[in-house]
VODORO-807035 format. One record per residue (C-alpha): chain; residue number from 0; x, y, z. Coordinates in steps of 0.1 Angstrom, whole numbers, plus 2048, in hexadecimal, padded with zeros to 3 digits. Example, Ala and Ser with C-alpha at 12.3 -4.5 7.8 and 13.67 -1.06 7.14 Angstrom:
BEGIN
{A 0 {87B 7D3 84E}}
{A 1 {889 7F5 847}}
This chain:
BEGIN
{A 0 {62A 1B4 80D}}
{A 1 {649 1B7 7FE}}
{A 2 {640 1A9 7DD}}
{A 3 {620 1C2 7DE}}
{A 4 {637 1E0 7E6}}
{A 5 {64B 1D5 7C7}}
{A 6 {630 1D4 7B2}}
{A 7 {61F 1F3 7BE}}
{A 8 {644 209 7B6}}
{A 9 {646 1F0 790}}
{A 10 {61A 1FC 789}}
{A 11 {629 224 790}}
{A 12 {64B 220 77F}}
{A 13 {637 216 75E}}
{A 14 {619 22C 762}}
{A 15 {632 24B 766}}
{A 16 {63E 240 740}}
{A 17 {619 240 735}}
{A 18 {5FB 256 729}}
{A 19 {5E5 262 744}}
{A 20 {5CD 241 751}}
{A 21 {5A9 249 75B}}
{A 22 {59E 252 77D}}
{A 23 {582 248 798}}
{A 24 {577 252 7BB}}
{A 25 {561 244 7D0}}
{A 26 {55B 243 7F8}}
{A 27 {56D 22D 816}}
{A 28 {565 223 832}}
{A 29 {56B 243 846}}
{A 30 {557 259 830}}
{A 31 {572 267 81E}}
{A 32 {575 26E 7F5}}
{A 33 {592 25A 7EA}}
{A 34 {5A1 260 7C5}}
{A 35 {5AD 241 7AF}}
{A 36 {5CA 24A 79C}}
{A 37 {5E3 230 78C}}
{A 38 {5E1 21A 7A1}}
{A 39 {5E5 235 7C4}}
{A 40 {5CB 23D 7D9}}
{A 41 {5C6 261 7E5}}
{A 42 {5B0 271 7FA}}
{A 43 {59B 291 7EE}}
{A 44 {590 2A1 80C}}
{A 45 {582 295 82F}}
{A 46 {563 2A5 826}}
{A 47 {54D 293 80E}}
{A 48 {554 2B0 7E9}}
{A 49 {52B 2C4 7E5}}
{A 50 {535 2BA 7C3}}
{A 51 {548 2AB 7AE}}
{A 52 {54D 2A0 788}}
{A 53 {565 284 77B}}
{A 54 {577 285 757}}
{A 55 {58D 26D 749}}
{A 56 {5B0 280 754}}
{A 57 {5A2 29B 76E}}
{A 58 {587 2A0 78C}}
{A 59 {57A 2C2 793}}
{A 60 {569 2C5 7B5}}
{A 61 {55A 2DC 7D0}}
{A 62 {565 2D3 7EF}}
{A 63 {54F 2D7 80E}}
{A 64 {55C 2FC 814}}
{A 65 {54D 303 7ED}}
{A 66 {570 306 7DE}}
{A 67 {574 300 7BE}}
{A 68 {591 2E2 7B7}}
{A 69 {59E 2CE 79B}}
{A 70 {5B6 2B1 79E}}
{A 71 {5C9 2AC 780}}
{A 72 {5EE 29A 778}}
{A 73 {5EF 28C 79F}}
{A 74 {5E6 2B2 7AA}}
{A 75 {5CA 2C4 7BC}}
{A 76 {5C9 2E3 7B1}}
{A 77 {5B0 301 7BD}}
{A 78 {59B 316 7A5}}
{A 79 {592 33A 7AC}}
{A 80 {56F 334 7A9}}
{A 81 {558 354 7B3}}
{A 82 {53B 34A 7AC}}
{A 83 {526 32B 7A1}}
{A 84 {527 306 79F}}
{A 85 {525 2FC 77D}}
{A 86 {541 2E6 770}}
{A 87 {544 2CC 75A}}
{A 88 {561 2B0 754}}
{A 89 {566 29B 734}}
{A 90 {586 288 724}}
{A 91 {59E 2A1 727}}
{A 92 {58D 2C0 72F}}
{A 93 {57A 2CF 74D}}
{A 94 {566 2EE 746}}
{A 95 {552 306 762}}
{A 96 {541 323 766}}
{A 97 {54B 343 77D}}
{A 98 {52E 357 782}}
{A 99 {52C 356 759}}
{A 100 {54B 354 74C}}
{A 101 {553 337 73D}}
{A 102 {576 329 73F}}
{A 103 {585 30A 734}}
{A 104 {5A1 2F6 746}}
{A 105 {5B5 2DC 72E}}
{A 106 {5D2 2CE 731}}
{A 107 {5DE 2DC 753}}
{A 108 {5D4 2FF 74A}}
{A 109 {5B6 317 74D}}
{A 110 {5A8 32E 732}}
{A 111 {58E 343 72C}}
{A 112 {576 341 714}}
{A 113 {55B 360 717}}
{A 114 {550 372 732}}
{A 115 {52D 36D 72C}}
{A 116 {51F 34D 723}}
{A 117 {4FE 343 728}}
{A 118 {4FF 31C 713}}
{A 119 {51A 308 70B}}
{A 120 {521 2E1 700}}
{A 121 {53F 2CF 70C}}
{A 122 {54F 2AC 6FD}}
{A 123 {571 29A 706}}
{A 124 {586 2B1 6F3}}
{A 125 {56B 2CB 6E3}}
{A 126 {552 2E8 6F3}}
{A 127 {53E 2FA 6DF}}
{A 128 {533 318 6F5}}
{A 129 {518 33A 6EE}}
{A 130 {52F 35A 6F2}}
{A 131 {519 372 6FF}}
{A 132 {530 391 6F9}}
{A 133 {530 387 6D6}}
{A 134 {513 37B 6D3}}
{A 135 {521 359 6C1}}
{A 136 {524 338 6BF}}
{A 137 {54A 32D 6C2}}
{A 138 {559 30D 6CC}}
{A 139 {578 305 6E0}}
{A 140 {58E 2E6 6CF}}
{A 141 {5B6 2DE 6D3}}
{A 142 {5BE 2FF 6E6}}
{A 143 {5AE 315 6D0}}
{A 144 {58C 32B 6C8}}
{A 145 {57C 327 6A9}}
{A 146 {558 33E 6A0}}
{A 147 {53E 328 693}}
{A 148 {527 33A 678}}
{A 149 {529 35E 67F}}
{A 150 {503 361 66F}}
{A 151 {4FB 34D 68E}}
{A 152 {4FF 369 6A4}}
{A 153 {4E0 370 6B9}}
{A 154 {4CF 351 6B2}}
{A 155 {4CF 335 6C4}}
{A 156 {4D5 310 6B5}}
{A 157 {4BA 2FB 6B3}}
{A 158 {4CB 2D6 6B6}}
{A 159 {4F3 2D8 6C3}}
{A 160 {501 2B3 6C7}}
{A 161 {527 2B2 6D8}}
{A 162 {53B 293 6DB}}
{A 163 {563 28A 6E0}}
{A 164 {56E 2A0 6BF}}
{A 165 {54D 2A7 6AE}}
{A 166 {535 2C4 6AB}}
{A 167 {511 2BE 69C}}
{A 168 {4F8 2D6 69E}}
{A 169 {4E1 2E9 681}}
{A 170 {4E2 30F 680}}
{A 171 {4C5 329 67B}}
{A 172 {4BC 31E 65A}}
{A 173 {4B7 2F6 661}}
{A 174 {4D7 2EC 64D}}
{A 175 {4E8 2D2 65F}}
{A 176 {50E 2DD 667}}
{A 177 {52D 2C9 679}}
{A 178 {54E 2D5 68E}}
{A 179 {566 2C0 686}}
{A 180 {58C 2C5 68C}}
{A 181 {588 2EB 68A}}
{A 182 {577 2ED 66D}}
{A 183 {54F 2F1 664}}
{A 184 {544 2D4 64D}}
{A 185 {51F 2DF 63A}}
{A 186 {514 2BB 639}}
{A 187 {4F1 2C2 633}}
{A 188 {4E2 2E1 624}}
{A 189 {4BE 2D2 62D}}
{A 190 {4AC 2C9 64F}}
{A 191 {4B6 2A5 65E}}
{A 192 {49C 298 671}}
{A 193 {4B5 287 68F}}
{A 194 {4DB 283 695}}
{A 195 {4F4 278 6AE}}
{A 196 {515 278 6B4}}
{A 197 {536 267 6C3}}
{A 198 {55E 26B 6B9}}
{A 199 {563 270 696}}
{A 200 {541 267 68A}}
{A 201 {51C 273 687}}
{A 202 {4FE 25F 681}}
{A 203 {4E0 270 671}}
{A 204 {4C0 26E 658}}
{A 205 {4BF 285 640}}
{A 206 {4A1 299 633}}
{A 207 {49A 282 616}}
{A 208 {49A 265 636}}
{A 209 {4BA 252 62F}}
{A 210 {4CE 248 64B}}
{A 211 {4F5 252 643}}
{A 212 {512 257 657}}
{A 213 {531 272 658}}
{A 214 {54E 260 665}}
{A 215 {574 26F 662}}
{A 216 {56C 289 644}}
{A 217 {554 26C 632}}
{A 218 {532 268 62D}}
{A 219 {521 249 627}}
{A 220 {4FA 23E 624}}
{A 221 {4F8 220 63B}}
{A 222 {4D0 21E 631}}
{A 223 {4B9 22C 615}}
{A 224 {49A 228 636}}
{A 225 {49B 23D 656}}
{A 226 {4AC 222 672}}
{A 227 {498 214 68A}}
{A 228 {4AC 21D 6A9}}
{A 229 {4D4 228 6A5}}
{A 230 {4E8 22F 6BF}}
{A 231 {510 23E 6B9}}
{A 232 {534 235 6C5}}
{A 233 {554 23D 6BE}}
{A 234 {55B 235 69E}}
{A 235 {53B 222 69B}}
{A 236 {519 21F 69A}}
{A 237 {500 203 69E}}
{A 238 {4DE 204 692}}
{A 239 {4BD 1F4 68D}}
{A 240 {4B1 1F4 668}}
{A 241 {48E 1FB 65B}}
{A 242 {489 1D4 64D}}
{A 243 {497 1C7 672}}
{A 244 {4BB 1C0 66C}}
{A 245 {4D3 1CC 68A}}
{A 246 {4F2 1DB 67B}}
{A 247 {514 1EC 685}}
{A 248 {529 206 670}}
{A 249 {54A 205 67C}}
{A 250 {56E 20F 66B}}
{A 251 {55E 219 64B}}
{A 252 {546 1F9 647}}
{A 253 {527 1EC 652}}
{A 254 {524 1C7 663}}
{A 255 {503 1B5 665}}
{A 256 {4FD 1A7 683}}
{A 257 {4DB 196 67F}}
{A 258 {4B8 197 674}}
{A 259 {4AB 19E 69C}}
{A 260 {49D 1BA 6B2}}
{A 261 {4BF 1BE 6CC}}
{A 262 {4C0 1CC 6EA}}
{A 263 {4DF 1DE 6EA}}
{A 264 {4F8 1F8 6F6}}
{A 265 {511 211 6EB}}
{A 266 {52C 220 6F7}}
{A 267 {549 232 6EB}}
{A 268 {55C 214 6DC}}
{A 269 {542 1F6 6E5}}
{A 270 {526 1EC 6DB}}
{A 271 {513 1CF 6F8}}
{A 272 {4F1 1BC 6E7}}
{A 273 {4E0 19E 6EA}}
{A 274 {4DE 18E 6C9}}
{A 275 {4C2 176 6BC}}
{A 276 {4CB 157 6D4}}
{A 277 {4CC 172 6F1}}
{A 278 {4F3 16F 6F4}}
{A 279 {501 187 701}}
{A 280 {51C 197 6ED}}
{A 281 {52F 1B7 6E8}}
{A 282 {53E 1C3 6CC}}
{A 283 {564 1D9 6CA}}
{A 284 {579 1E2 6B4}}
{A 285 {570 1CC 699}}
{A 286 {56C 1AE 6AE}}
{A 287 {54C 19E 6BA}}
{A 288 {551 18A 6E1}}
{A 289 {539 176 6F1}}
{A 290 {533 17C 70F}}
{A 291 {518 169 722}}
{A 292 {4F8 14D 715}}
{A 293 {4DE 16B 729}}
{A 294 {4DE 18E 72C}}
{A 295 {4EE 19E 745}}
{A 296 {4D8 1A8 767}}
{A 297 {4EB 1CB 765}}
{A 298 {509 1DD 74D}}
{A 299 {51A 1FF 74E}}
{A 300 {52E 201 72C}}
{A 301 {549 21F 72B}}
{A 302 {569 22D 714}}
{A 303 {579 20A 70E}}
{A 304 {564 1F3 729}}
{A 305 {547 1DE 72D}}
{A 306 {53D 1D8 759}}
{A 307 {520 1BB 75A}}
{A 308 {513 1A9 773}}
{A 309 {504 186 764}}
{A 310 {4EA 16D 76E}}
{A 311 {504 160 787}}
{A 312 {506 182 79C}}
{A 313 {52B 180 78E}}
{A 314 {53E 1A3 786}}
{A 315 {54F 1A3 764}}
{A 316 {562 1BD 754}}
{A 317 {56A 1BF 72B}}
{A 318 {58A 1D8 727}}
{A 319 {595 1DB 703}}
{A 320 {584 1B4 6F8}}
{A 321 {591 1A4 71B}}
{A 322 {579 192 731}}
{A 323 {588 198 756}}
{A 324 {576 186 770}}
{A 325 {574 1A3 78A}}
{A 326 {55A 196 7AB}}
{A 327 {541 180 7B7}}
{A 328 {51E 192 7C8}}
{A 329 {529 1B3 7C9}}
{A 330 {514 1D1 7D8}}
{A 331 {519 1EB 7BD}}
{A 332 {532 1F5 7A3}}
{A 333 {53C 212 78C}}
{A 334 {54E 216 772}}
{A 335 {561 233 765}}
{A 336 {573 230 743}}
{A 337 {588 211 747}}
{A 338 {585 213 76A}}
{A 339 {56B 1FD 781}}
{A 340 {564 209 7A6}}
{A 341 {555 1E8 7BD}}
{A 342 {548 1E6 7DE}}
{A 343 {540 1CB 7F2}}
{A 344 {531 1DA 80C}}
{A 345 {527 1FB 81C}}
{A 346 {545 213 813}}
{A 347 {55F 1F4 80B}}
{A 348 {569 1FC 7E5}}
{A 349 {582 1EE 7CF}}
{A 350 {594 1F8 7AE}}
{A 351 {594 1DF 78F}}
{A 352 {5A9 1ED 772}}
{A 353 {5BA 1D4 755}}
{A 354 {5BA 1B2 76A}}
{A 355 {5C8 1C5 78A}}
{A 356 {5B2 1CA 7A9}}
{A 357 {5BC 1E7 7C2}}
């Protein structure tokens, strides 16, 4: 016990020194919401939350009374909320509606972004959002408002993509335009025919059907063919070509994986596949780790984190190219960022984060 108290007061004295660590919640025994917080367990309410979102660094939450709360830097915090119960949580920002103002809360504080808004889009660190007192298209990024295209005002976009840090979306006359560090990029002045995004890249065909990519101010053509099936990361995407070759551009290159149809997976920084001798593998940050001779019977893939259950009913969890071995025949499991959620049985959970299990 003693050594466990130690250890518990060593985990807070060097998360205190650290950035913010992801969150998760899930149920006990006794019916009760209980927060995961480095390493701490807390509990949210007696009352099961109506609802309840979960970003990387905040939770925002109704509680059973139809308060409006938000837990954020080991706070809970309440909302004047008059009306309404749409809320969103990402990264670093949680977003909500009263009545129809829209309002933004980053980084411990809350501002408002119109007073009428019917649409809006929101990533880890970017919203784009419809000002209906203006009448305009503006997006929210690193504290501050920027308009998007005046001559959009009073027409609605067609295609709007948001990821982390990235706006795509094409404006009233088809061209094909991106958000990207407060500033509009005109990447296309013609129709694309699809696109997708992630953190500091988008993936797209153009109208003359090459498949090319924007990445950090960039743009390369991966393909002179349409690709067969893409999918987009951060900093990456992987992508079938048009003469059957599975590829993934990452870091400015593109790596061929194989001549073979893969089943496969992205997201945010990992990409999970079964190649051509149905191995399973996942690829991140520039390295490719094999993980099992059969696909997995289920995976959950998240922010740095790949969660699998093999063949062998075994849990095993991939954090930043480590393969942990996590639990044997487990009932369910969820995983939140970098952090998996287990239970064993009916309401018995535990927390699995970077080889430590709470």
């Amino acid at each position: 016990m003693l050594k466990k108290l130690f250890f518990s007061c060593l985990l807070l004295v060097s998360f205190a020194s650290m950035q913010a660590q992801p969150i998760a919640i899930f149920q006990n025994f006794q019916n009760q919401m209980m927060l995961w917080d480095n390493g701490l367990l807390k509990k949210v309410d007696n009352l099961i939350p109506i609802d309840y979102k979960v970003g990387r660094v905040a939770m925002p939450y109704l509680d059973n009374s139809r308060n409006f709360k938000i837990y954020y830097n080991n706070a809970f915090q309440t909302i004047p909320f008059v009306f309404g119960n749409e809320f969103r949580a990402s990264d670093y920002l949680v977003s909500y509606l009263n009545s129809k103002s829209l309002n933004v809360f980053d980084n411990g504080k809350i501002k408002n972004l119109t007073g009428l808004c019917t649409e809006y889009f929101l990533g880890d660190s970017v919203l784009l959002f419809l000002d209906g007192v203006r009448n305009e298209y503006k997006a929210y990024y690193n504290g501050t408002v920027y308009p998007i295209e005046n001559f959009l005002a009073g027409t609605a976009i067609e295609a709007v993509k948001v990821s982390d840090n990235m706006v795509a979306y094409l404006n009233y006359a088809n061209q094909f335009r991106l958000f990207y560090h407060g500033q509009i990029i005109e990447q296309e002045d013609y129709l694309v025919q699809d696109f997708a995004v992630g953190r500091d890249i988008v993936a797209y065909t153009d109208i003359n059907k090459q498949f090319k990519v924007f990445y950090k101010g960039t743009t390369y053509q991966l393909d002179s063919y349409p690709a067969t099936s893409y999918s987009v990361g951060d900093d990456l995407v992987a992508f079938e070509t048009s003469d059957g070759y599975f590829k993934i551009f990452y870091d400015g290159k593109i790596l061929n994986v194989g001549y073979f149809n893969p089943n496969y997976t992205v997201a945010d920084h990992m990409v999970a596949f079964k190649d051509n001798a149905n191995y399973f593998k996942v690829f991140y940050k520039g390295n490719f780790i094999p993980l099992e001779n059969q696909y997995p019977l289920t995976l959950q893939a998240h922010y740095h984190s790949l969660a699998y259950v093999n063949q062998m009913g075994n849990l095993k969890l991939v954090t930043e190219g480590t393969v942990y071995e996590v639990a044997n025949n487990v009932e369910s499991y969820k995983l939140n960022y970098d952090v998996l959620v287990y239970q064993f049985a009916a309401n018995v959970n535990r927390v699995f984060y970077k080889g430590v299990s709470y």
